[in-house]
N, C-alpha and C positions, 0 to 999 in steps of 0.2 A: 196693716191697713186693709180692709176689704176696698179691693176695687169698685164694687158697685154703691157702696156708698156715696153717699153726697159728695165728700171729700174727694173720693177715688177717685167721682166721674170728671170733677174739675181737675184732678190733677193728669189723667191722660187727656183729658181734654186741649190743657196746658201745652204739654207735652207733646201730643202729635200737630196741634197748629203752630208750635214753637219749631219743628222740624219743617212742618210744608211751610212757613214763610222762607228758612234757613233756604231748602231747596229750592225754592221757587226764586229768591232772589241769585243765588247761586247761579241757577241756568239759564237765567234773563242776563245777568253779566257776562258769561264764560261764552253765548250765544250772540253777543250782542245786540241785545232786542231791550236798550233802555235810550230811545232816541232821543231822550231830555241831556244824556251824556254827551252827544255830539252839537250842542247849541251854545253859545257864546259863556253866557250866565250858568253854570251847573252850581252853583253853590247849594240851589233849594234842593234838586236831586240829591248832590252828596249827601247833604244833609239829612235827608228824609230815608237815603238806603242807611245810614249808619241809626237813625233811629230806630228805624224796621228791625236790623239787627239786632240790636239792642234789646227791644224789646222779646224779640225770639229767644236771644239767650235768659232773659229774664224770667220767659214762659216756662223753656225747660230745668233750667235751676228751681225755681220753687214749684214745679209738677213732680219732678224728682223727687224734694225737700217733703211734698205733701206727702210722698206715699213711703217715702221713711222716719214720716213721723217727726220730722224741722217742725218743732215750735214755730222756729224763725218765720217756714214760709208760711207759715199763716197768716203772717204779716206780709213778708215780700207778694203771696200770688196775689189781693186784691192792686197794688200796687200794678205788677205786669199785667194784669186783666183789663184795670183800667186804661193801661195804654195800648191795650189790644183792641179795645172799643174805639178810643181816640182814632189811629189809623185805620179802622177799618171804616170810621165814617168819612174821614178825608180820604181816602181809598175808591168808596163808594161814589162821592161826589169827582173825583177824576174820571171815573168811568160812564158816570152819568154826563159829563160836559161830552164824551166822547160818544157818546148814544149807545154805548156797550149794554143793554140790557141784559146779557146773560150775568156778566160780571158782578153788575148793581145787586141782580136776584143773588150770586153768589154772597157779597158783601153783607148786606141784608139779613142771611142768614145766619152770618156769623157775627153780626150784632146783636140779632132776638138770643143767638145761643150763649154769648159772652154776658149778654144782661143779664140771663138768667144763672149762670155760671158766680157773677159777681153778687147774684140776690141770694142765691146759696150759702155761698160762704157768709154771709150775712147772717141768715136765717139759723143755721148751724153753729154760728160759732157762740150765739147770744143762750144756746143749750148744753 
């Protein structure tokens, strides 16, 4: 697969925000910097780090899959993309309740680039 094709670019794409969520939740747990973990109720935290998860793995399985040519992930990446969109708007709105404006612009961005990521694989795969 050429990487800079359409395919390639969703699939590092995939792939290295499949890694920074991976790390990012990683050093937020091992640092203990997830204050929702130390409040009475964590069931919505657990829940939402093991979907995070989830979805990172799902990221880098079908970014992998793309660029060795997985039929399969042609089907799995909209799938993982779409729930890459999902949290990062519920993502974006926790960070907006906290007035985090860098974050927001971070989140933001990785929704216009996931939209366009999932209107790709759309647009190419219908050729």
């Amino acid at each position: 697969m050429d990487l800079l094709s359409a395919w390639g670019l969703v699939a590092g794409y995939s792939v290295l925000v499949g890694i920074a969520m991976t790390g990012m939740w990683v050093f937020l747990l091992l640092k203990d910097q997830v204050p929702e973990l130390h409040e009475t109720k964590t069931r919505h935290i657990t829940l939402h780090i093991v979907a995070e998860f989830l979805t990172a793995v799902l990221l880098i399985v079908s970014g992998a899959g793309l660029v060795l040519s997985g039929e399969w992930a042609r089907t799995l990446s909209p799938v993982a993309l779409g729930m890459l969109l999902y949290t990062c708007i519920v993502s974006a709105g926790k960070y907006a309740d906290d007035n985090d404006l860098p974050m927001v612009a971070m989140f933001g961005v990785l929704i216009i680039l996931t939209i366009v990521a999932i209107l790709a694989m759309l647009v190419f795969s219908q050729g």
